[in-house]
C-alpha positions in Angstrom: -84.4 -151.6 -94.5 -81.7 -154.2 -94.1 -80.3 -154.0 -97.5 -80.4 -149.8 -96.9 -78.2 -150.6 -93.6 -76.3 -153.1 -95.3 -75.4 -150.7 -98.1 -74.9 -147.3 -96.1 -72.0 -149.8 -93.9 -70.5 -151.6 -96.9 -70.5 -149.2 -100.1 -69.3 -145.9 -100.9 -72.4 -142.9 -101.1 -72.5 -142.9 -104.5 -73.5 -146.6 -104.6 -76.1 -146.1 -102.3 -77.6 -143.1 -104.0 -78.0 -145.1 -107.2 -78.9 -148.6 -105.5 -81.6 -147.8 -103.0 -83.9 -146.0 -104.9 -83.4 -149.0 -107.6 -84.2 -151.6 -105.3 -87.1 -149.7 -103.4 -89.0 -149.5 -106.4 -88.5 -153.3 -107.4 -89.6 -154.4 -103.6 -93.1 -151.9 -104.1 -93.9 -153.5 -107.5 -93.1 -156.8 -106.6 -95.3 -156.6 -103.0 -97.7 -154.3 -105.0 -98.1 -157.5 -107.9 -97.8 -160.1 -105.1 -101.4 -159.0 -103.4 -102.7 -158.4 -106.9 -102.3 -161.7 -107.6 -104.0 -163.1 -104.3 -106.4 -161.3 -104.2 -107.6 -162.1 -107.8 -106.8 -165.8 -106.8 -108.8 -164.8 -103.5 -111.9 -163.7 -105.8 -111.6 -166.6 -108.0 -111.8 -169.2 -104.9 -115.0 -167.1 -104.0 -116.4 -167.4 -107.5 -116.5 -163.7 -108.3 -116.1 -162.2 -111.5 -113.0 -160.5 -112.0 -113.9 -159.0 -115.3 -117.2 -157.0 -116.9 -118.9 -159.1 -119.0 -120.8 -157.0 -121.4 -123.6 -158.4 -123.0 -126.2 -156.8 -125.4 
């Protein structure tokens, strides 16, 4: 939300258009990979398989 404010005061429309969508969608996937990653470290501390194991 800052960097929206930040942009919509500082640069012209056209910048905005084209940055905020960019940037939106690099904070999701790095929040979205962030809690991917604790939570596998959170099921690994537990001892929980994080994979099927097949065996025949």
């Amino acid at each position: 939300m800052t960097l929206s404010i930040w942009l919509l005061l500082h640069a012209t429309l056209g910048t905005y258009l084209l940055v905020r969508p960019i940037a939106v969608a690099a904070i999701s996937l790095l929040a979205c990979t962030g809690s991917v990653t604790v939570f596998l470290g959170v099921l690994r501390r537990l001892g929980q398989q994080t994979r099927a194991v097949h065996t025949r």
